[in-house]
C-alpha positions as CSV (number, residue, x, y, z in Angstrom):
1,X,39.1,-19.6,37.8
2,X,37.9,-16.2,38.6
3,X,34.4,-14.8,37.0
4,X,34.2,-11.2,35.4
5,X,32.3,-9.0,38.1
6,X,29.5,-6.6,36.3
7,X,27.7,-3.9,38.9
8,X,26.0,-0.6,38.4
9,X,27.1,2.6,39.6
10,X,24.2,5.2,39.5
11,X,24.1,8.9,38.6
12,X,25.4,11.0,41.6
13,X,28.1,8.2,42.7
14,X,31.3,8.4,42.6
15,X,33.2,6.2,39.9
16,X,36.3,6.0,41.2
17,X,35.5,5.6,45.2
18,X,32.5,3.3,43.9
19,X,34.8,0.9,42.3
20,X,37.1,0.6,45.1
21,X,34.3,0.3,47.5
22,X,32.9,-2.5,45.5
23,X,36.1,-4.5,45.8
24,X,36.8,-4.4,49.7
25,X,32.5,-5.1,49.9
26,X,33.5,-8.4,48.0
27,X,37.1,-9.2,49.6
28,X,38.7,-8.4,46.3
29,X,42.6,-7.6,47.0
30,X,43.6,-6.9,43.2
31,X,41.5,-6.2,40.5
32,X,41.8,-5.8,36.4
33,X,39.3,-2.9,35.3
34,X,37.9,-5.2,32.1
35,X,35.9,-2.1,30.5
36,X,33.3,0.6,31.4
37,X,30.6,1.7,29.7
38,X,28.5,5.5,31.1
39,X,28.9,8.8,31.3
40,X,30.2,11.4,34.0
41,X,29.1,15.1,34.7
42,X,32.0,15.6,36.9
43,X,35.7,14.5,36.1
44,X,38.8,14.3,38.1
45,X,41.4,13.6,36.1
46,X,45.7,14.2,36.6
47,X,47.2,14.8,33.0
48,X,50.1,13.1,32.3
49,X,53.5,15.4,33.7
50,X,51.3,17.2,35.7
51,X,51.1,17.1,40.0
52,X,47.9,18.3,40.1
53,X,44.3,17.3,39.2
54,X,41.9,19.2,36.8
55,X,38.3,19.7,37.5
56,X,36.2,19.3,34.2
57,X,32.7,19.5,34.6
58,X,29.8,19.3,31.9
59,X,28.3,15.8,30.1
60,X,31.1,13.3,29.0
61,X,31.0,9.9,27.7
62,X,33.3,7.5,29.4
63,X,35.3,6.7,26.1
64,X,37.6,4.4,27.5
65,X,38.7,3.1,30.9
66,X,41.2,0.8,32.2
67,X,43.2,0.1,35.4
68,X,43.9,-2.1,38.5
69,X,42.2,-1.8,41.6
70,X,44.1,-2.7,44.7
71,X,43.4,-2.3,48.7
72,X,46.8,-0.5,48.4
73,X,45.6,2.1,46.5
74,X,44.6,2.4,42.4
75,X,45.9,3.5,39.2
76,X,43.2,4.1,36.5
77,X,43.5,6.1,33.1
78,X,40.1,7.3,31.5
79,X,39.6,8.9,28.6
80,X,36.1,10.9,28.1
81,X,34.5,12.6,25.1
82,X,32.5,15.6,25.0
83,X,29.2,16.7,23.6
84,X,31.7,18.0,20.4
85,X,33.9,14.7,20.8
86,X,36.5,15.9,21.7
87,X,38.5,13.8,23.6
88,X,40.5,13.9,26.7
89,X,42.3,11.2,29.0
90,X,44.7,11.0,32.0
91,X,44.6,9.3,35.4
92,X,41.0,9.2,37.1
93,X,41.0,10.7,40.6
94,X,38.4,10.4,43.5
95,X,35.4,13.0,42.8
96,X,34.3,11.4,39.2
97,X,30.4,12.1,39.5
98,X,28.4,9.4,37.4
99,X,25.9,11.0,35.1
100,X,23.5,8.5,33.4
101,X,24.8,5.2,34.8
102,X,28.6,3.2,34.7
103,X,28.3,0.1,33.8
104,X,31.2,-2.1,35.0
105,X,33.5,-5.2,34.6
106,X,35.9,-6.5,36.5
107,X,38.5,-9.2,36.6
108,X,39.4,-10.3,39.9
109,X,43.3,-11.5,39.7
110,X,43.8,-14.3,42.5
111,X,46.6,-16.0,44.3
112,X,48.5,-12.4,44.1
113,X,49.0,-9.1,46.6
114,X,49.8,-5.9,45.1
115,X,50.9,-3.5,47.1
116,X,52.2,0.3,46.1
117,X,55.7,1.2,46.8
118,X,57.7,4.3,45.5
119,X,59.6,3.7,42.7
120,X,63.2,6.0,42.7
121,X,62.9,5.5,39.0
122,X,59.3,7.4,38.5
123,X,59.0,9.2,41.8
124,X,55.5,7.6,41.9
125,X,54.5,5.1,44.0
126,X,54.2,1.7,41.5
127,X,52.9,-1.6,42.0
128,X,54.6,-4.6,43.4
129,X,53.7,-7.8,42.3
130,X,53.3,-10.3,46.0
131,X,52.5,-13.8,45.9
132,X,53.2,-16.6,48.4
133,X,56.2,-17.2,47.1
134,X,57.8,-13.7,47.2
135,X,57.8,-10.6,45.2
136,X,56.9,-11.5,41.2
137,X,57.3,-8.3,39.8
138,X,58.2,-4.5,40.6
């Protein structure tokens, strides 16, 4: 049975690259984002409908964060609150500058691949469920 995997990313790094970094440094193929607790100055973030990515910068609180990490690329939403608390979410993108600290769990999933195929239904490219058997889920 797989343990929950805790690390530190530090102010200046990179939240999204640093999580994906930590996987491949630990042979990880597939990984369940378990929680995240820190703050970002610098937020990437897609909004939902939208093709490309916004820019926010200032002090935010990392409200929420959840995803799966994969060697075959990520898909994580985050949502972030402001020094008013206001609140806004979408999909994280490389260029997420850590503040104060991100404190963060993961759950390794074993005895699965995913890999990322596109999907003629979304237009996006979608995970696909491997394992030794054959394909589980798309």
């Amino acid at each position: 049975m797989a343990s929950c995997l805790l690390f530190r990313l530090k102010p200046g790094e990179d939240l999204f690259l640093g999580m994906e970094q930590f996987i491949v440094r630990h042979n990880i193929y597939t990984a369940a984002i378990m929680t995240c607790v820190g703050s970002l100055s610098k937020a990437m973030i897609r909004f939902a409908d939208q093709q490309d990515v916004t820019s926010l910068e200032g002090s935010f609180e990392i409200v929420s964060l959840v995803g799966v990490l994969t060697d075959d690329g990520s898909h994580i939403h985050v949502s972030l609150s402001d020094q008013t608390g206001q609140v806004v979410g979408g999909h994280l993108k490389p260029g997420a500058i850590v503040h104060t600290t991100a404190e963060v769990a993961l759950m390794p999933i074993m005895d699965v691949r995913v890999t990322r195929e596109l999907c003629p239904l979304s237009g996006y490219r979608e995970f696909v469920v491997h394992a030794d058997s054959g394909v589980i889920s798309q």
